[in-house]
Backbone as CSV, one residue per row, in Angstrom:
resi,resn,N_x,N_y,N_z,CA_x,CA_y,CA_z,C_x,C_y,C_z
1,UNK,47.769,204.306,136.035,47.939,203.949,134.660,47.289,205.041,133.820
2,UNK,48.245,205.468,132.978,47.882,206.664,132.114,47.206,205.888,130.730
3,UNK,45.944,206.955,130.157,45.742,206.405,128.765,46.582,207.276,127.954
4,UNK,46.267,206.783,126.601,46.731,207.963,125.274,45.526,207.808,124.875
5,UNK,45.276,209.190,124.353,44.327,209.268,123.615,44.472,208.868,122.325
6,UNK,43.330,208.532,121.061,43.717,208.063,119.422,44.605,208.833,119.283
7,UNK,44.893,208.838,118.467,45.370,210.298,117.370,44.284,211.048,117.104
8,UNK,44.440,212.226,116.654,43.298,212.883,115.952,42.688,212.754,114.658
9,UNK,41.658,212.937,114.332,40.917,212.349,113.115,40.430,211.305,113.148
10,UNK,39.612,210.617,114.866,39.177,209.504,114.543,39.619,207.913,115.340
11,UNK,38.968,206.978,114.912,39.071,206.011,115.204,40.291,204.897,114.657
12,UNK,40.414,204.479,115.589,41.821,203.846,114.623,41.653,202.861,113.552
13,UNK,39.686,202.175,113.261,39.680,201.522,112.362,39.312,202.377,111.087
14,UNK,38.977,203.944,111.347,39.021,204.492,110.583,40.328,204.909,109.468
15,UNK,41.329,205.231,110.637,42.457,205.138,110.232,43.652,203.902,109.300
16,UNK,42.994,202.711,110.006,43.878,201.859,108.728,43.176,201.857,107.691
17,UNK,44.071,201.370,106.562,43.300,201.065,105.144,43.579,199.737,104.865
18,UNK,42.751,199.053,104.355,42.873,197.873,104.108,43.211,197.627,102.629
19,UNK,44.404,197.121,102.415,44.882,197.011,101.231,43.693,195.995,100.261
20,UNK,43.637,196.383,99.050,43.078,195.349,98.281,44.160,194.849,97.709
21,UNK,43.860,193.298,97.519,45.071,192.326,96.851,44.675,192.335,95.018
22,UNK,46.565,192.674,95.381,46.848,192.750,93.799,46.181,191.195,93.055
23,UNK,45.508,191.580,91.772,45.181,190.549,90.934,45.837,190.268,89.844
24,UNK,46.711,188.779,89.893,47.843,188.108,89.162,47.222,188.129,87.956
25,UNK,48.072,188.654,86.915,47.630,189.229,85.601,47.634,187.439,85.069
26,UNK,47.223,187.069,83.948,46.685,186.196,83.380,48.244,185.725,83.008
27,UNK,48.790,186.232,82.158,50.338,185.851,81.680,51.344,185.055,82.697
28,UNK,51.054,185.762,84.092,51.705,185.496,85.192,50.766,184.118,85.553
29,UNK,49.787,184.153,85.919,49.651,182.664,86.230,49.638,181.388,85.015
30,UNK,49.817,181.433,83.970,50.068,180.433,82.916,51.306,180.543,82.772
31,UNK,52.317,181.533,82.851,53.634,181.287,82.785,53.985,180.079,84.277
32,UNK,53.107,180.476,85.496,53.389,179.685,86.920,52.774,178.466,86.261
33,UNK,51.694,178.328,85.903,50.980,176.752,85.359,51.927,175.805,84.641
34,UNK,52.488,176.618,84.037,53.473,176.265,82.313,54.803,175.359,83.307
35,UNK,55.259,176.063,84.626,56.327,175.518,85.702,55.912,174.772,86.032
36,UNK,54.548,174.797,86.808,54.246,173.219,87.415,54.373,171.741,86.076
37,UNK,53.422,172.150,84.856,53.753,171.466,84.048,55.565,170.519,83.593
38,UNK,56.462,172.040,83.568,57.122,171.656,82.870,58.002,170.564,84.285
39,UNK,57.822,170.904,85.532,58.366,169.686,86.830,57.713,168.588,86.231
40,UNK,56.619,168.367,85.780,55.399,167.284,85.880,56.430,166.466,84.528
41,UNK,56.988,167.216,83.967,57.400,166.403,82.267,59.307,166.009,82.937
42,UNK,59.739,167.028,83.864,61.173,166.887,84.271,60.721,165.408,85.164
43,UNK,60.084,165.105,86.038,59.875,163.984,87.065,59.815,162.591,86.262
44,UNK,58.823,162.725,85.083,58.792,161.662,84.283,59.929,161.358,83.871
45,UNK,60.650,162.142,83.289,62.019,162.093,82.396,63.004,161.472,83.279
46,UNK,62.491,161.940,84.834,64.021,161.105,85.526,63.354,160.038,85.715
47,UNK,61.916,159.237,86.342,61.573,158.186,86.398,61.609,157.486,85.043
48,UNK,61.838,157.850,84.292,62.192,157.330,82.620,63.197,156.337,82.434
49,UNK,64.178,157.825,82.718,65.563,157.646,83.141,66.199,156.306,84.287
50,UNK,64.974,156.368,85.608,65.818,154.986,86.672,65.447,153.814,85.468
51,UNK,63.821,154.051,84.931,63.209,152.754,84.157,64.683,152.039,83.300
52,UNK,65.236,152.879,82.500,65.625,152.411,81.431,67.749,152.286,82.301
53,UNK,67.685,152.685,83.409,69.381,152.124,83.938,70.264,151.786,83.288
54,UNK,69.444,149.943,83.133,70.123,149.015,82.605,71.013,149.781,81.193
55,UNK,70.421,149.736,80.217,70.379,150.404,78.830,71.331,151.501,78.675
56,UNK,71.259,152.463,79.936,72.087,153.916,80.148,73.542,153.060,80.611
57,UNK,73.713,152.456,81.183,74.685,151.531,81.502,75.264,151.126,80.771
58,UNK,74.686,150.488,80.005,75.432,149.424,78.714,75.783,150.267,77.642
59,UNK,75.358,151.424,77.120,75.187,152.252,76.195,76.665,153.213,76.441
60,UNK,76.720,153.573,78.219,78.163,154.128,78.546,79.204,153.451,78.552
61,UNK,79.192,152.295,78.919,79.811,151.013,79.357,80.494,151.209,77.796
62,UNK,79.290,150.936,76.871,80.185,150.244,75.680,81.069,151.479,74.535
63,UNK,80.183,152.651,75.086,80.948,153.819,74.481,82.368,154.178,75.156
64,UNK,82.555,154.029,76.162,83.758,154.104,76.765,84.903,152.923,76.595
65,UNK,84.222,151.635,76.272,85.087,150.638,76.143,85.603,150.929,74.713
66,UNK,84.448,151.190,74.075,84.926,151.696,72.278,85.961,152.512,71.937
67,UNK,86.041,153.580,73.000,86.749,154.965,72.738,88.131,154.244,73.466
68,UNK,88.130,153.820,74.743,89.438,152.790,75.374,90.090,152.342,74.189
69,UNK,89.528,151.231,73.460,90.597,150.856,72.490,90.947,151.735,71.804
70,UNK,90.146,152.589,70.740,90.717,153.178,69.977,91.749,154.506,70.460
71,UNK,91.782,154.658,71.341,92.727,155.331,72.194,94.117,154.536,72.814
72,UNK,93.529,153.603,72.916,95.050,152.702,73.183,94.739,152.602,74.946
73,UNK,93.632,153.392,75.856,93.942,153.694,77.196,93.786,152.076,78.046
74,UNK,94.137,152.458,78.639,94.028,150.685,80.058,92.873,150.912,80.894
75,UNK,91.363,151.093,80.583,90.511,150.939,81.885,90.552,149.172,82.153
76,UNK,89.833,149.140,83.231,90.028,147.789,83.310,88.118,147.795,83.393
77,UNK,87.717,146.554,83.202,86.355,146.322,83.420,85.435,147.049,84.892
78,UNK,86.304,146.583,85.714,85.423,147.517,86.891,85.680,148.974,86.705
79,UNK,86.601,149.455,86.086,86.524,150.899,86.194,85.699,151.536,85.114
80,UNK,85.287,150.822,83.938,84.417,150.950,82.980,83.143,150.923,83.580
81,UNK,82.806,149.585,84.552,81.142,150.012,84.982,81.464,150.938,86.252
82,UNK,82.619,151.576,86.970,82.448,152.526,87.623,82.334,154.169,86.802
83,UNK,82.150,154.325,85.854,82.045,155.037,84.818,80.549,155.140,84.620
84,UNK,80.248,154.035,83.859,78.855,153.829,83.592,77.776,153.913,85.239
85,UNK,78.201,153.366,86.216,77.161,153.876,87.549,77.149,155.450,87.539
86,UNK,78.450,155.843,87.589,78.354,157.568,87.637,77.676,158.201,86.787
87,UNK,77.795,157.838,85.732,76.970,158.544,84.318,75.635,158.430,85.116
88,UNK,74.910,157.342,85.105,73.532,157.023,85.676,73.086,157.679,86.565
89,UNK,74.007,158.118,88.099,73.423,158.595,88.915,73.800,159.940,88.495
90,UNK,74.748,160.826,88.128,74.581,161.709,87.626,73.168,162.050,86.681
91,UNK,73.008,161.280,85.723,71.786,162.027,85.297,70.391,161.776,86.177
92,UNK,70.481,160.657,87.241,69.112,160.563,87.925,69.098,162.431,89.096
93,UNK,70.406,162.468,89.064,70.562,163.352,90.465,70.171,164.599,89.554
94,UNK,70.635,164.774,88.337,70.130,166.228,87.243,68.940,166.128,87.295
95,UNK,68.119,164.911,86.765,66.602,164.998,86.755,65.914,165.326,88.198
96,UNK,66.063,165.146,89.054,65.446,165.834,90.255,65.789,166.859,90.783
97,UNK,67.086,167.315,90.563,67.542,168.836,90.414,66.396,169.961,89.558
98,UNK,66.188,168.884,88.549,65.531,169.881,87.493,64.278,170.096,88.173
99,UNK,63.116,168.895,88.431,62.317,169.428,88.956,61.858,170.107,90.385
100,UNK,63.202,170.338,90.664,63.080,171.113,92.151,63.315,172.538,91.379
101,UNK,64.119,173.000,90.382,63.888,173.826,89.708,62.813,174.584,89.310
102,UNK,62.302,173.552,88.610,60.781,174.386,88.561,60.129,174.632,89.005
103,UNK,59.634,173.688,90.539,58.557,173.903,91.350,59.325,175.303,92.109
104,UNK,60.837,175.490,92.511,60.808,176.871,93.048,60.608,177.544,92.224
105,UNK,60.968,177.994,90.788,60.698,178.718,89.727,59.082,179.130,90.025
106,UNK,58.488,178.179,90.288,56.875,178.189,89.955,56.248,179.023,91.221
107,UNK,57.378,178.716,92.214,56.668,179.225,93.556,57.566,180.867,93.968
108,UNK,58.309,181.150,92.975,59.085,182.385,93.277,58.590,183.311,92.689
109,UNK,58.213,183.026,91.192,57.114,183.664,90.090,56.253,183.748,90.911
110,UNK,54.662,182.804,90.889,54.008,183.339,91.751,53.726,184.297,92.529
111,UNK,54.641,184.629,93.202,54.843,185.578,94.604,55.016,186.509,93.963
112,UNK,55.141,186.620,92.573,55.122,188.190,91.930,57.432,188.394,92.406
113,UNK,57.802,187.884,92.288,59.353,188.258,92.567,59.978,188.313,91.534
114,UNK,60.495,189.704,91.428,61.142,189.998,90.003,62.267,189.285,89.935
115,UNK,63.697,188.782,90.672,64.256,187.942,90.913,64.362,187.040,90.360
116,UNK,63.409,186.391,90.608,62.845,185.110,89.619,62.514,185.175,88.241
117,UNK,62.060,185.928,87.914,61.812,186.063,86.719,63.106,186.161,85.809
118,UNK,64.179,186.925,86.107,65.582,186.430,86.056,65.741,185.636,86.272
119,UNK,65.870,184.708,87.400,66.584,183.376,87.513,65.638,182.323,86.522
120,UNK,64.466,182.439,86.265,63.678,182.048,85.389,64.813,181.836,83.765
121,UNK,64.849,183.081,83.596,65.509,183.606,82.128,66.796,183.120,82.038
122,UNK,67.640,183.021,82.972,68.959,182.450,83.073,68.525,180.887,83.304
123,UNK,68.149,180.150,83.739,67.844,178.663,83.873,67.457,178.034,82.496
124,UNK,66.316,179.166,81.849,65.789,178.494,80.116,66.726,178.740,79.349
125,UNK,67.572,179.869,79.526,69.546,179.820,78.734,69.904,178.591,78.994
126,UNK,70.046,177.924,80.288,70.601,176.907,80.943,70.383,175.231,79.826
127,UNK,69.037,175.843,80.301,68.297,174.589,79.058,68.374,174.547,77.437
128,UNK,68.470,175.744,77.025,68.773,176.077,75.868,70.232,175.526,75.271
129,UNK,71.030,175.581,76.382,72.351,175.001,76.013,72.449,173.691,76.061
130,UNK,71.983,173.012,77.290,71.455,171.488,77.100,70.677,171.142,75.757
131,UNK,69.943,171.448,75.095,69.260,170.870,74.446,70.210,171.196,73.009
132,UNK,70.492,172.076,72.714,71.362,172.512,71.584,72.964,171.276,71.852
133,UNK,73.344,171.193,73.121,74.508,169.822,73.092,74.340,168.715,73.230
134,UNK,72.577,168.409,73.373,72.044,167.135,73.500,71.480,166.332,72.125
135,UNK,71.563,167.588,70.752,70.585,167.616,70.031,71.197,166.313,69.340
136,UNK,72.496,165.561,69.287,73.121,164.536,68.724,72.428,163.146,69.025
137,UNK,71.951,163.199,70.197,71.474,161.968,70.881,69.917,161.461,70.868
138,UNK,70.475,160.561,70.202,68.855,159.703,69.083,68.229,159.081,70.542
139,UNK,67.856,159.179,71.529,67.003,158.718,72.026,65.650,159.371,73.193
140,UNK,64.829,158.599,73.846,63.762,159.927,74.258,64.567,160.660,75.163
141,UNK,64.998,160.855,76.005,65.433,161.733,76.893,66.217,163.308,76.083
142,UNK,66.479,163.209,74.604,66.316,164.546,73.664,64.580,164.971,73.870
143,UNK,63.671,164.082,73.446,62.363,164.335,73.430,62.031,164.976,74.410
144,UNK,62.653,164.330,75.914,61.830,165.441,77.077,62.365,166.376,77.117
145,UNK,63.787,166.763,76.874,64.718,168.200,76.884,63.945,169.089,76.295
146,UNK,63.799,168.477,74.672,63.065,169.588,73.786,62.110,170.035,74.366
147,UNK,60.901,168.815,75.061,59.468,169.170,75.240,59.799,170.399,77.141
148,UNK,60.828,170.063,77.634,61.077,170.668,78.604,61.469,172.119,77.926
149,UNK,62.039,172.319,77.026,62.626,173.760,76.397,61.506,174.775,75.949
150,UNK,60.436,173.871,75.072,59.318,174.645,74.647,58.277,175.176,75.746
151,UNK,58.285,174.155,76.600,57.496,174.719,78.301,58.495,175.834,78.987
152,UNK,59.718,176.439,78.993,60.360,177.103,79.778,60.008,178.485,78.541
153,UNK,60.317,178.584,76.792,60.375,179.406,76.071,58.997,180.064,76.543
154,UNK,57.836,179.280,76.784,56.466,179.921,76.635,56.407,180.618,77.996
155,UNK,56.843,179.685,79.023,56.897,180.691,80.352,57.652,181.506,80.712
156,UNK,58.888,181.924,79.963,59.964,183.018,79.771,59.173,184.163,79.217
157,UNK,58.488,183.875,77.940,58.078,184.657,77.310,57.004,185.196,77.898
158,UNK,56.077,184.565,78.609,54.872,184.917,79.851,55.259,185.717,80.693
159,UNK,56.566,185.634,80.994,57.353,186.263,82.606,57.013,187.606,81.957
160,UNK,57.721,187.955,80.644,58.328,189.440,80.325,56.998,190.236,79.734
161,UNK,56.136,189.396,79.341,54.863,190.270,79.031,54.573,191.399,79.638
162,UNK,54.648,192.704,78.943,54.000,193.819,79.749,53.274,193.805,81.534
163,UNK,51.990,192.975,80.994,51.220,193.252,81.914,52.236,191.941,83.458
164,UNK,52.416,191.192,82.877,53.829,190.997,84.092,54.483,191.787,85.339
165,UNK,54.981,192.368,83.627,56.177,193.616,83.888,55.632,194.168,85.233
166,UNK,54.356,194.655,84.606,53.418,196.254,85.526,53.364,195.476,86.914
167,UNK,52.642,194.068,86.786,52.194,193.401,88.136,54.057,193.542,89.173
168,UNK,54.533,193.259,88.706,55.865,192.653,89.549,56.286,194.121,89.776
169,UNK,56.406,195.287,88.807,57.008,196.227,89.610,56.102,197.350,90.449
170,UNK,54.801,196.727,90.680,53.960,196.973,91.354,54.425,196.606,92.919
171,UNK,54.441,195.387,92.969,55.111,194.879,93.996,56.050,195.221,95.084
């Protein structure tokens, strides 16, 4: 059994360098804080959302029966509350969409991934358009959109901060 000798110049613990870890600029972790938050306000909004069913039900139920007549169309009663269940689980299935959203948002940022920080910026467009076609509708679930919009604007705006910038294309 043959050895090798080091390399030259030394020892081989001389030879590695031990990286020092990059330190997450301040912007970058309150923009990540601002994500966990804004899941914490999306989770409520859908447990809001199962709370109040009944209400989301009756509210579709009777808007669709309204628009039926004045349209002249033939739903029949079961196809009206098969209308109104879909509406419901549709928005329960958006609200946990959303906060799976953020917590990856929160955990892609983090990691310093420029990526994200895009998909970040395209998702608060996302929301931006929700809340601008939601803005008609008098009840809380506008309230959490908005309060969800102003948590994504501040952590959008956190993402692109300079010192961000420097950290991520450090990376």
């Amino acid at each position: 059994m043959t050895h090798q000798p080091y390399p030259a110049g030394g020892s081989v613990s001389r030879q590695m360098r031990v990286a020092e870890p990059e330190v997450q600029p301040p912007s970058l972790y309150n923009a990540v804080r601002l994500m966990y938050y804004g899941a914490v306000v999306a989770f409520l909004g859908t447990i809001f959302t199962i709370v109040i069913r009944s209400k989301i039900k009756t509210d579709v139920f009777n808007a669709v029966r309204k628009n039926n007549r004045s349209s002249g169309g033939g739903y029949t009663i079961a196809q009206l509350h098969t209308v109104a269940n879909i509406t419901f689980w549709a928005l329960a299935v958006a609200g946990f969409i959303s906060v799976l959203l953020w917590l990856w948002m929160a955990w892609a940022n983090n990691r310093g991934s420029g990526w994200a920080r895009i998909a970040a910026s395209v998702l608060f467009a996302l929301i931006t358009i929700e809340a601008i076609v939601s803005h008609s509708r008098a009840s809380v679930s506008i309230y959490v959109i908005l309060l969800e919009w102003l948590i994504g604007l501040a952590a959008v705006l956190l993402l692109w901060r300079r010192q961000t910038t420097q950290f991520i294309g450090a990376r």
